[in-house]
C-alpha positions as CSV (number, residue, x, y, z in Angstrom):
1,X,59.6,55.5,-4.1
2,X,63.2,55.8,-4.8
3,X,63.7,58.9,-3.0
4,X,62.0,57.0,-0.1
5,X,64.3,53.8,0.3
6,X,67.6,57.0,-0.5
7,X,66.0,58.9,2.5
8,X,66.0,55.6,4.4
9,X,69.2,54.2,3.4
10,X,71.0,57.4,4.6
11,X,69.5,57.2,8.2
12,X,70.6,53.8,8.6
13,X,74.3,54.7,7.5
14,X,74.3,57.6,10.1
15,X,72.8,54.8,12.6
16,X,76.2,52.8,11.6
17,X,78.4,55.6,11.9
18,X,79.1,55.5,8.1
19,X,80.2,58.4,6.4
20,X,79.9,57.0,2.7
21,X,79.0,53.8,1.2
22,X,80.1,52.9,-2.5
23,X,77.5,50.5,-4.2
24,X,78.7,48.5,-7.4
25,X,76.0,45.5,-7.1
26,X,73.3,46.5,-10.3
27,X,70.6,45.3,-8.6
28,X,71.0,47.7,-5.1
29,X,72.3,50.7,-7.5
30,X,68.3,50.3,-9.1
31,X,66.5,49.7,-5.6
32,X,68.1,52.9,-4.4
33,X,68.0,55.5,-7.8
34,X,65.9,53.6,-10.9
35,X,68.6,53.2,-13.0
36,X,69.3,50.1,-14.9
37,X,70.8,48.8,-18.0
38,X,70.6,45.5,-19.7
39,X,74.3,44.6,-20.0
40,X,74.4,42.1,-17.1
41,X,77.8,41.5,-16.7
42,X,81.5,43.3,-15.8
43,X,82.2,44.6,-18.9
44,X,85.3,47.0,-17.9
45,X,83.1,49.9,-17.3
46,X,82.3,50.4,-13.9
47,X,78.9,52.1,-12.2
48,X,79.3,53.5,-9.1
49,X,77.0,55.1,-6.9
50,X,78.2,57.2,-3.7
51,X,75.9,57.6,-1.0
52,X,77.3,60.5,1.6
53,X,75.9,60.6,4.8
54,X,75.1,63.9,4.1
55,X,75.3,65.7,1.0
56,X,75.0,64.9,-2.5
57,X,74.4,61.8,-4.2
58,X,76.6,60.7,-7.3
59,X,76.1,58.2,-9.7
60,X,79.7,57.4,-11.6
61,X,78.7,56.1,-15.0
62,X,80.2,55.1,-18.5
63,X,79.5,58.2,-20.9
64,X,78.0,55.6,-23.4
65,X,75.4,55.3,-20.9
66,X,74.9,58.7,-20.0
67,X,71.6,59.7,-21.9
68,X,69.8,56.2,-20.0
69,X,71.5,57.2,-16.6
70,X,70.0,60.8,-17.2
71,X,67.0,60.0,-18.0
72,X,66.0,57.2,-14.7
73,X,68.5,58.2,-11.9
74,X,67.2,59.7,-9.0
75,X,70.2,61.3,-8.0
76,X,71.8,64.6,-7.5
77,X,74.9,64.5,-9.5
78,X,76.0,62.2,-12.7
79,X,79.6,61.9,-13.4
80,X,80.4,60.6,-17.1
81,X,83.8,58.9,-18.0
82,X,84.9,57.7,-20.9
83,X,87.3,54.5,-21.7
84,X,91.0,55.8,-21.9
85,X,90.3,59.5,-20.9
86,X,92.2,61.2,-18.0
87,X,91.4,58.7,-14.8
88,X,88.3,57.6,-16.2
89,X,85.7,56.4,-13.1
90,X,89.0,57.0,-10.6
91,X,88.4,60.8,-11.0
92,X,85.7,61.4,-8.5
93,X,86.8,58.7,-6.1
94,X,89.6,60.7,-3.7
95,X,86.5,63.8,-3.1
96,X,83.8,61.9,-2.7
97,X,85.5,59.6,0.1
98,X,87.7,62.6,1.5
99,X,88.2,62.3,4.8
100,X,85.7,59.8,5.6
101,X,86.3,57.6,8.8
102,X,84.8,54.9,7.8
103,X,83.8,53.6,4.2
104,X,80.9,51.1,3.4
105,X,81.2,49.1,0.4
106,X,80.1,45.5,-1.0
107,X,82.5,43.4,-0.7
108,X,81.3,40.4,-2.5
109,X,79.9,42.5,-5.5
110,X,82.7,45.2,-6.4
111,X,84.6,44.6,-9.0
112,X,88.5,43.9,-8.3
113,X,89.5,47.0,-10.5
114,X,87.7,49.0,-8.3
115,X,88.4,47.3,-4.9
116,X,92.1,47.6,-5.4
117,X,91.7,51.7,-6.5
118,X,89.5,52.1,-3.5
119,X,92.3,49.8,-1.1
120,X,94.4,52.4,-2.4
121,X,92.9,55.3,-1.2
122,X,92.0,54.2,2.4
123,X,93.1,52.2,5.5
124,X,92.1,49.2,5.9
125,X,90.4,49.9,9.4
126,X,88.2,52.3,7.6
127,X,86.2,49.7,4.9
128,X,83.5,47.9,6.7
129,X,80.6,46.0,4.7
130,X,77.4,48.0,3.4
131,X,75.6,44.3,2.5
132,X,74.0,44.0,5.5
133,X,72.2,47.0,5.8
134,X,71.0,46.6,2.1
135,X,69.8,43.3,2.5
136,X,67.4,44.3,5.7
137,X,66.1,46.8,3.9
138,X,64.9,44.5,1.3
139,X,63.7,41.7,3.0
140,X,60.0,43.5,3.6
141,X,58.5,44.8,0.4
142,X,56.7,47.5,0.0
143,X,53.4,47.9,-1.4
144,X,54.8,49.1,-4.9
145,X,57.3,46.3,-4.7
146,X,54.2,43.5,-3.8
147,X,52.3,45.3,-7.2
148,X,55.2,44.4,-9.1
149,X,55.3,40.5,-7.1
150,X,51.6,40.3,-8.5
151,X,52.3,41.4,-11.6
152,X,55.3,38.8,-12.3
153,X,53.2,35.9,-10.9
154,X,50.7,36.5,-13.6
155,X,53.6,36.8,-16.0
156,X,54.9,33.2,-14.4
157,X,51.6,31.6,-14.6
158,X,51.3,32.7,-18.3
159,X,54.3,31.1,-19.2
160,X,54.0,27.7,-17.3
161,X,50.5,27.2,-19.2
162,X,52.6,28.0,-22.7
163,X,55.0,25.7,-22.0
164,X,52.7,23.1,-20.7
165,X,50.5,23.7,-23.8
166,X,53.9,23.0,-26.1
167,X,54.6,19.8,-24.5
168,X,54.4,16.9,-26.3
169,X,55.3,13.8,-28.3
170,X,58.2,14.5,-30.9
171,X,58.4,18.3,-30.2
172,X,61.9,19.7,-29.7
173,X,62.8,21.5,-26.7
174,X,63.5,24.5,-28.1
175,X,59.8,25.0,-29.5
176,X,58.2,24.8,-25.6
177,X,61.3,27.5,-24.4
178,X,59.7,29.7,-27.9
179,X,56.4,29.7,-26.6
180,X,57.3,30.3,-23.1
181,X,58.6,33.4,-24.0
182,X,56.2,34.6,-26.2
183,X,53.3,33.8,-23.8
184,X,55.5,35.9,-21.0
185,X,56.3,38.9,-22.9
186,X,52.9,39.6,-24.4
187,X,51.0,39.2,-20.4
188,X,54.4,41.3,-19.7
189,X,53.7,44.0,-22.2
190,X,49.9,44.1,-21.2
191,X,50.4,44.7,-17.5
192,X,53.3,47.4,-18.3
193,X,50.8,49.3,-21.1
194,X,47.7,49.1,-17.8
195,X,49.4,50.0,-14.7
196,X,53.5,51.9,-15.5
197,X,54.7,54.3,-17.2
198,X,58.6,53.6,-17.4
199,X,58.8,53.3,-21.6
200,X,62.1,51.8,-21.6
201,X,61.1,48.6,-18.8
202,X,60.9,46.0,-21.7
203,X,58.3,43.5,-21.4
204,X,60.5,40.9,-23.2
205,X,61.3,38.1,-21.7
206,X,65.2,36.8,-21.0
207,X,67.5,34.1,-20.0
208,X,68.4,30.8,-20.7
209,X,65.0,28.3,-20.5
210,X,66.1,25.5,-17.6
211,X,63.9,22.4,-18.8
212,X,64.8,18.9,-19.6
213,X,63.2,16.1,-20.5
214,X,63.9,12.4,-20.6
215,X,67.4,11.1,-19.7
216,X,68.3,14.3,-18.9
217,X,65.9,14.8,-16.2
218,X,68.6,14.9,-13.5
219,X,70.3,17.9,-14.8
220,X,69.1,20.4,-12.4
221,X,69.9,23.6,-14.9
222,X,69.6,21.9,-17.9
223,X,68.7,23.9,-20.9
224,X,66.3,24.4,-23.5
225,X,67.9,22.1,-26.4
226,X,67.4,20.7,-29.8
227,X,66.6,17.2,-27.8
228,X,62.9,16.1,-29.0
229,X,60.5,15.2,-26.3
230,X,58.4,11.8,-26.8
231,X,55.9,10.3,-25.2
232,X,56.2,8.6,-21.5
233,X,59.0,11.0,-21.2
234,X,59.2,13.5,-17.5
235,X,59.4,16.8,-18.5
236,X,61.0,20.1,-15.9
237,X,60.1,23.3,-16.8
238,X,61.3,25.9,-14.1
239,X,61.5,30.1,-14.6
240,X,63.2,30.9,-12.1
241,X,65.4,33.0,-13.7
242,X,62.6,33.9,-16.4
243,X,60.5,35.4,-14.0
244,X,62.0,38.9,-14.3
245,X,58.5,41.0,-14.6
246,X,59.8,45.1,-14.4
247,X,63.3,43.6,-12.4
248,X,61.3,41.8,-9.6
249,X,62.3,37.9,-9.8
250,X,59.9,35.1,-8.5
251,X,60.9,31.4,-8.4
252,X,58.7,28.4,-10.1
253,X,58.8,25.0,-11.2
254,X,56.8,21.9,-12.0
255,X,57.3,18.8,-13.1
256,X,55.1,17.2,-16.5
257,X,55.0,13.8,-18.2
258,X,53.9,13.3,-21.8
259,X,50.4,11.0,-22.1
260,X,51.9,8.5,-19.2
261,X,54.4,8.4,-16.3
262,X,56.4,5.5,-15.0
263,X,54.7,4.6,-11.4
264,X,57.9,5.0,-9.7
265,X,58.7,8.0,-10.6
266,X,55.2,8.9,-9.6
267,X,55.6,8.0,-6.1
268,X,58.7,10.4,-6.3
269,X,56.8,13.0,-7.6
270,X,54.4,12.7,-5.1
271,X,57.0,12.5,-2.3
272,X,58.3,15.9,-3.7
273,X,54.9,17.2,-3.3
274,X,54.2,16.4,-0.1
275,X,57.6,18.0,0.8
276,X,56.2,20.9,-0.2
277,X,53.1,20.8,1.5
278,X,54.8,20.5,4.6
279,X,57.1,23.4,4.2
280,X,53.7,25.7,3.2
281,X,52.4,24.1,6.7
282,X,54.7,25.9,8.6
283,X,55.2,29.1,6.2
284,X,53.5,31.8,8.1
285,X,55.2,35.1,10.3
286,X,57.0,34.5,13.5
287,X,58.6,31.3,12.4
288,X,62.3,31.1,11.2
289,X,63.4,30.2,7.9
290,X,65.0,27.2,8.7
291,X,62.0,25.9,11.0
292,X,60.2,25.8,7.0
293,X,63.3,24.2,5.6
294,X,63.1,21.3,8.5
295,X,59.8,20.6,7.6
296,X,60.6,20.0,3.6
297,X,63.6,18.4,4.6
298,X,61.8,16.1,6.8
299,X,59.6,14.3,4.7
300,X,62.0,13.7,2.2
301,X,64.1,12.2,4.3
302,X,61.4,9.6,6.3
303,X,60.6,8.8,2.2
304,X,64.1,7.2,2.5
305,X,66.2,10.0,0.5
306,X,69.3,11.8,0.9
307,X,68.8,15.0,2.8
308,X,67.9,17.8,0.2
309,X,69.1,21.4,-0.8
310,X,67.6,24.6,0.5
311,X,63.5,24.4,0.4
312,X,64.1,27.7,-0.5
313,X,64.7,31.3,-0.9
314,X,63.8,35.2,-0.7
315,X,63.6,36.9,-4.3
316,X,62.5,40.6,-5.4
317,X,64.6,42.7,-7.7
318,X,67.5,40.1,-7.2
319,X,67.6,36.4,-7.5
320,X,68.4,35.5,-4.3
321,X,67.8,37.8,-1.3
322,X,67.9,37.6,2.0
323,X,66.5,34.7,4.5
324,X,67.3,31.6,2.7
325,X,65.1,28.6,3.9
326,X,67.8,26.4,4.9
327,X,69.3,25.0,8.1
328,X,70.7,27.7,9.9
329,X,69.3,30.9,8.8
330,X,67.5,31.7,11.9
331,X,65.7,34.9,10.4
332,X,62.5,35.4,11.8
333,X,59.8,35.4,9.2
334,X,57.9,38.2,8.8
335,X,54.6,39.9,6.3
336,X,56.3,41.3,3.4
337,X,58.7,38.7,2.4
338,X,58.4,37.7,-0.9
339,X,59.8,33.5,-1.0
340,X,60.2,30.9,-3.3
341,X,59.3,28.0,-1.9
342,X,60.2,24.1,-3.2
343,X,59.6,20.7,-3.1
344,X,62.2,18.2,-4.3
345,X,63.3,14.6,-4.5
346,X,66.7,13.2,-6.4
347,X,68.1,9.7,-7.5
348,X,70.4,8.7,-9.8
349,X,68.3,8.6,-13.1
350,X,64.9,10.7,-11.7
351,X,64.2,14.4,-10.3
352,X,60.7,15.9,-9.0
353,X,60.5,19.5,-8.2
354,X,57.6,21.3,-7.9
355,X,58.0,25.5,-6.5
356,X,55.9,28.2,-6.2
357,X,56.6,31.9,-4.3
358,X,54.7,33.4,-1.6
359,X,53.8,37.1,-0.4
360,X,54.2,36.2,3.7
361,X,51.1,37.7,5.3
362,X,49.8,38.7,8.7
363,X,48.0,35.4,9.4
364,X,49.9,33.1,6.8
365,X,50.7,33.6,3.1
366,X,49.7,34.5,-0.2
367,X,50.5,32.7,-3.4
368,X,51.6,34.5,-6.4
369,X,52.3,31.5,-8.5
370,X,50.1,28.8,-9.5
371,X,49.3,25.9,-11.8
372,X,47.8,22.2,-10.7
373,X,50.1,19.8,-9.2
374,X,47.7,16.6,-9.4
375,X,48.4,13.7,-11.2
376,X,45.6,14.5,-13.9
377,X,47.2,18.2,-14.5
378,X,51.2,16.6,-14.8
379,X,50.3,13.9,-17.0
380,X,49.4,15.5,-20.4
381,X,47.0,13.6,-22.8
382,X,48.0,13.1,-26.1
């Protein structure tokens, strides 16, 4: 698989007239070799993997991560550096871009340190952006890469019946964000034990739990606190950035009330539905993204609200890929996409969102998330 996406990486570079590309962003340094590491964030020790035209690949790594870079990089040559020794990650740079013509890099997702080394070593005239080629290339899964969208919608759906199951009247937030995660790494570690064999992909489940409840409804990212949930109260629960099954990210929220719901904040919710409903109308190949986005966007606003964020947005083994269902993204749908895909409505003191993600097909789409959205499945009994 990796060797595949390598193989077709490097035509498309020779089809650019790129003679190397330097990638830094962790996400496109796994889709191309298999290596990972948890650290998630710039911690003064720069990855970099050269990709040659021709010739041999070379991952640039911290020698504290040698032994996992060794053991899941499909590459041809690792080069080790450690903090404070000779040029560190500088020593390979002047060979491996030599006397290239032009340079491919990301320019949004290097890391200053190393853009200003690299600024150093070539003209200006010969850096051009590698992003765009990376991003097509990821916008149609493959069949591995729609196993592993599967897999993470059952890991989604697990989770959004734990934490609907753990809401209720004078429980802390906390305690529904516990059993989220539990419920998701348990159906995680099951599907990695029956269908991979990578023994170092943890099943465990991470990042922050977005919920709120209450008077903090409105707070879009709100987290999991020590705030206790009581009855009558609206309660979000959203994973999209716990839906991280084997790297591959999915979106997916819904919106809960505890034993009753305030009628006008029903007829939001239902407005936010129906937003969504219209968006899946006009979800199917051959359309463009923001053709789905005017659709959501057009309901909500006839309801009488303010006209609303993106409906939404491509995922796989990063957060946000490439189309975004919003005005003026005029990508053409097409099977293989992997999308999340909302429905929304905002006031002052109320929110409603309801999301789900979608495998586009030949004749329409495919839901990988799902969990009730009717009135008798959002208001929990006591």
């Amino acid at each position: 698989m990796f060797q595949t996406r390598m193989d077709a990486f490097r035509d498309r570079l020779k089809a650019a007239g790129i003679d190397v590309a330097l990638i830094t962003d962790d996400d496109n340094v796994y889709y191309l070799t298999g290596y990972y590491d948890y650290l998630h964030m710039e911690f003064g020790r720069p990855t970099i993997l050269v990709v040659p035209r021709d010739g041999d690949t070379l991952l640039i790594t911290p020698t504290i991560d040698l032994v996992a870079a060794r053991s899941s990089a499909r590459v041809d040559r690792i080069a080790d550096w450690n903090d404070g020794a000779g040029e560190e990650w500088r020593a390979e740079l002047p060979a491996a871009i030599g006397t290239a013509r032009k340079v491919a890099l990301e320019p949004d997702h290097m890391p200053p340190v190393v853009r200003a080394y690299v600024d150093s070593l070539v003209d200006k005239e010969t850096l051009t952006s590698v992003t765009p080629i990376l991003s097509d290339m990821r916008m149609i899964k493959s069949a591995e890469e729609l196993q592993l969208a599967r897999h993470a919608g059952q890991v989604a759906n697990a989770m959004m019946q734990a934490g609907r199951d753990a809401i209720s009247d004078g429980t802390p937030e906390y305690e529904v964000a516990l059993a989220i995660s539990q419920a998701g790494t348990r159906t995680a570690a099951g599907l990695l034990a029956a269908h991979y064999d990578d023994r170092d992909m943890s099943p465990t489940t991470h990042f922050l739990q977005i919920m709120a409840s209450g008077d903090t409804i409105t707070k879009t990212h709100h987290r999991a606190s020590t705030r206790v949930m009581r009855r009558t109260e609206p309660v979000f629960l959203c994973f999209c950035g716990m839906t991280n099954f084997h790297r591959f990210k999915l979106g997916f929220d819904r919106t809960f009330w505890i034993e009753s719901a305030d009628p006008a904040q029903v007829a939001l919710y239902e407005t936010a539905v129906k937003s969504q409903q219209a968006a899946l109308a006009a979800l199917r190949p051959g359309v463009t993204a923001e053709s789905v986005h005017a659709a959501y966007a057009e309901v909500i606003q006839e309801a009488g609200f303010d006209y609303p964020f993106r409906c939404g947005r491509a995922t796989g083994f990063s957060f946000l890929e490439h189309p975004q269902l919003v005005t003026g993204d005029t990508t053409i749908l097409q099977p293989g996409m992997v999308l999340a895909v909302d429905g929304s409505v905002a006031t002052s003191d109320f929110r409603a969102q309801v999301g789900d993600s979608f495998i586009i097909t030949q004749d329409g789409y495919e839901p990988l998330t799902n969990h009730p959205k009717t009135l008798e499945d959002v208001i929990l009994p006591a």
